[in-house]
N, C-alpha and C positions, 0 to 999 in steps of 0.2 A: 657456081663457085669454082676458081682456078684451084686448079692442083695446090698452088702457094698458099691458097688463103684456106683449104683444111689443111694444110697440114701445121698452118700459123694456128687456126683454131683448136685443132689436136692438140698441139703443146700447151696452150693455157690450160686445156680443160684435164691434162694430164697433171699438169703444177696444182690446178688445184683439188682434183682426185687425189692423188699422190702423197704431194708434199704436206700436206695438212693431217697425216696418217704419222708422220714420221716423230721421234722424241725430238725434243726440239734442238737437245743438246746435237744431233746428226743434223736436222736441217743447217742450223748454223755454219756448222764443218762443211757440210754442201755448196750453200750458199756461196761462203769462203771461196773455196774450190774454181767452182762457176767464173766467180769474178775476176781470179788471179789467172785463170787461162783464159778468160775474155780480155782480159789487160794485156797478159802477153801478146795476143795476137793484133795487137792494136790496130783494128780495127777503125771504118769510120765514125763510129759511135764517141769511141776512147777519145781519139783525135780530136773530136769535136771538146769531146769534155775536158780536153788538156788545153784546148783554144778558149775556151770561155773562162777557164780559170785565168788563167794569162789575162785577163781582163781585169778579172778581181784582185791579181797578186800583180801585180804590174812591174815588180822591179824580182820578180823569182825568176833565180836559175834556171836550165832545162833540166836539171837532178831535181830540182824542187819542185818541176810542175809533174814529171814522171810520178814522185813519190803522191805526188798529190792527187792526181789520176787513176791511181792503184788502190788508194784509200776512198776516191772515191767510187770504184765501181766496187767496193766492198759493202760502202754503205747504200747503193743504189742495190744490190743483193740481197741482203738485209732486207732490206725493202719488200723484197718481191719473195723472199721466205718467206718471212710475218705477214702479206698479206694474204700470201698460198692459205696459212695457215691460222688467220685470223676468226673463219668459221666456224672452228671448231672450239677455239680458248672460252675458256669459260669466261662468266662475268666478272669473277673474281680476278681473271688473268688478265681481262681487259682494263681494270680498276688497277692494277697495278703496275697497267703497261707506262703509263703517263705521267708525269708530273711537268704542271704549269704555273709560272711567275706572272703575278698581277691578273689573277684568274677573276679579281671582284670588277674588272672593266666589261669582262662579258656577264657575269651574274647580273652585278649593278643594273647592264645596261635593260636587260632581260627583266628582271624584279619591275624597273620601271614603265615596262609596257609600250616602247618607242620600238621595241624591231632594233636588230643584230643582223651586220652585214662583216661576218668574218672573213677578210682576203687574206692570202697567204702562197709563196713563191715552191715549184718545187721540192720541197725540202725534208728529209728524214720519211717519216710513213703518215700523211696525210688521211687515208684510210683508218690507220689505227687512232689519230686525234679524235676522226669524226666518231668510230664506232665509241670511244671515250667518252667522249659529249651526250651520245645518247644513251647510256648505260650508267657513268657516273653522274652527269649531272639530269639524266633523265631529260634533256630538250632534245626534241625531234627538229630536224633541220630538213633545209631543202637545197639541193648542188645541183649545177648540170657537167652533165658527160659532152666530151666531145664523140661526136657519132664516126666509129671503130669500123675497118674495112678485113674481115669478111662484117656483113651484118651479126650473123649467128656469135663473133666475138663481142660484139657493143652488148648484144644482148647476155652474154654471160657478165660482162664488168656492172651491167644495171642491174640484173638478180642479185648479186655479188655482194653490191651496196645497199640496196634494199633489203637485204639479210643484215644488213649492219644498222637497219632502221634510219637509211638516209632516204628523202624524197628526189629521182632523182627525175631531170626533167634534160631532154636532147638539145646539144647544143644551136644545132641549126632547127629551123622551122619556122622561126620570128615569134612566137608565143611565148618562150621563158622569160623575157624581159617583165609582162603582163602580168604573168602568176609569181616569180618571186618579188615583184611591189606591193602583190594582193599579201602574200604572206607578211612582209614586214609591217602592213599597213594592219594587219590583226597582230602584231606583238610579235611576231615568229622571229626563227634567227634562219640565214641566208649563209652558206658558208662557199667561197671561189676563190679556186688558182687562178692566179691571177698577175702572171707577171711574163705570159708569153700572150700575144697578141693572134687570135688566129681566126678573125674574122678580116684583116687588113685593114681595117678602119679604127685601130686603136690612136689612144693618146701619145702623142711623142713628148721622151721624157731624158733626161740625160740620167743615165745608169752605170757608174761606175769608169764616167767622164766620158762615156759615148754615148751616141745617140739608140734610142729601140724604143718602141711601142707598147705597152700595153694597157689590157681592157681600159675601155669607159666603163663598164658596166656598174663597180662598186661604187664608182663617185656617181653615176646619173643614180642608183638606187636609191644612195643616201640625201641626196638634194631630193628629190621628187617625194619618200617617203618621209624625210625624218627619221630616220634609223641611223642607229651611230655605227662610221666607219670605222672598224678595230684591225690592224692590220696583226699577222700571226708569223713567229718563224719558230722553226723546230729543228732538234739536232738530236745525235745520240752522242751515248760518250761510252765508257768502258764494260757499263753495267747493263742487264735485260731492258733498265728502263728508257725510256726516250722523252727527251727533256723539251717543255716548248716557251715560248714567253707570249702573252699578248699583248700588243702596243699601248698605246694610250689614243683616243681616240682622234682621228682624224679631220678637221672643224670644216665646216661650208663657209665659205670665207662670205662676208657680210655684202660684198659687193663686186661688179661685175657682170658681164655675162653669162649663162648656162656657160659656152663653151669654156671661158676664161676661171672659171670657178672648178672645171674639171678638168682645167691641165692645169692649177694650183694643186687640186688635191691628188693627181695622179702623180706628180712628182713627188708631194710628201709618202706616198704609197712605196713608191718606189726605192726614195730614201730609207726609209724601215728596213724595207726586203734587203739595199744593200745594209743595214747594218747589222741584219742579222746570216749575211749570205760572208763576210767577211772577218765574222766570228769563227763561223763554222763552213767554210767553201767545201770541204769533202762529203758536207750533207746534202750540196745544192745538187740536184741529176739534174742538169740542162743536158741532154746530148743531143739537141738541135741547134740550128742555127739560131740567135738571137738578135744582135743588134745589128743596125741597119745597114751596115757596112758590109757585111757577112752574106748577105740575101741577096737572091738570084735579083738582078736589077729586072723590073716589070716592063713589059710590052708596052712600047706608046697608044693613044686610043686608037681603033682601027688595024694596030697589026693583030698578025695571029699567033698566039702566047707561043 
């Protein structure tokens, strides 16, 4: 392991030693802190995330994407407080972290025994939704991780989540496709981010009038299982609590081909994500590159990347 990557793994397993210790009224103030001198130093991260909103605000000032930049790496701190600090909050605290609009599309779909395939973009604390899911409504789910470079960090985010009673399976290997159809195909619900494409072989979709990719994955589950696609976005607002909605579901269009049926439904996927990322852009942390305009152009076949 490089010098960089214990000391990358030291500092998670300090945030989550640490910061999970602290009242939370101080993490907060922390957090705060953290994010207004990461903003000041604007960094490539910030810039990134001030470039993608410009995407979504398309006619904002440069005062308005600063302000919006600032707010957003407040709420991407937040983020990373709550989830420092998620281990520790009781059931009660997690029961109260959440409130959700049109929650009977995922009960519903659940009740009925067809498999739940929750996708959902970046957005607010993703961690804290799931840990919500299995706590208040008591359904055990199954996610996968993208696999973290050092190793010894992939391996603290999968205890991490598994502490939060999620199943969580490695993004690469070629097997998670396999076992989350096996799960929806027993009833289960399947919950995935899903609006950065990061096998390169995702659906091209227009998002917010430009072009970007992302997953197949939720549309081949729901075609091949029968599980309904529910698409999710989530925001915070002024209060401890964080606010989410789930969509309405996503239909397998009656005709067509596989491929043609799953760039029907990845566009309406995406559609969602942006009408929930345009409500709330300061909740959205994208601080990578996104759309395809953006991304290092690839090596033709036979060069060398």
């Amino acid at each position: 392991m490089s010098a960089r990557d214990r000391l990358t793994d030291s500092l998670y397993g300090l945030g989550w030693g640490a910061v999970k210790k602290l009242p939370e009224p101080v993490a907060v103030r922390l957090g705060r802190t953290i994010a207004d001198l990461t903003w000041k130093r604007r960094g490539k991260g910030v810039r990134r995330l001030e470039s993608n909103y410009a995407r979504v605000l398309s006619d904002a000032s440069p005062e308005r994407l600063a302000e919006l930049s600032r707010a957003g790496m407040r709420s991407y701190l937040r983020y990373w407080m709550e989830s420092f600090r998620l281990p520790a909050w009781s059931a009660d605290r997690v029961r109260e972290g959440l409130t959700v609009k049109d929650l009977h599309h995922l009960t519903d779909g659940i009740a009925a025994g067809r498999g739940v395939v929750l996708a959902l973009p970046h957005m607010a604390n993703w961690d804290l939704a799931g840990a919500w899911v299995t706590t208040e409504l008591r359904i055990p789910f199954t996610t996968v991780a993208e696999r973290l470079k050092p190793e010894t960090l992939y391996d603290r985010f999968v205890a991490y989540r598994e502490g939060l009673g999620m199943e969580v399976l490695p993004h690469s290997g070629g097997t998670a496709f396999g076992t989350l159809a096996r799960r929806l195909r027993d009833g289960g619900l399947v919950c995935l981010v899903a609006e950065r494409d990061l096998s390169s072989s995702g659906v091209e979709v227009q998002f917010f009038g430009e072009a970007t990719r992302i997953p197949a994955g939720p549309a081949l589950l729901a075609q091949q299982t029968g599980a309904l696609l529910l698409p999710v976005t989530l925001w915070y607002d002024d209060s401890p609590v964080m606010r989410g909605r789930i969509h309405p579901p996503i239909e397998v269009p009656e005709s067509g081909t596989r491929a043609e049926k799953t760039s029907v439904m990845a566009q309406a996927l995406a559609d969602a994500f942006a009408s929930g990322i345009a409500d709330h852009p300061e909740d959205w942390h994208m601080l990578q590159r996104l759309w395809l305009a953006d991304l290092e152009p690839r090596p033709a076949d036979g060069e060398r990347p």
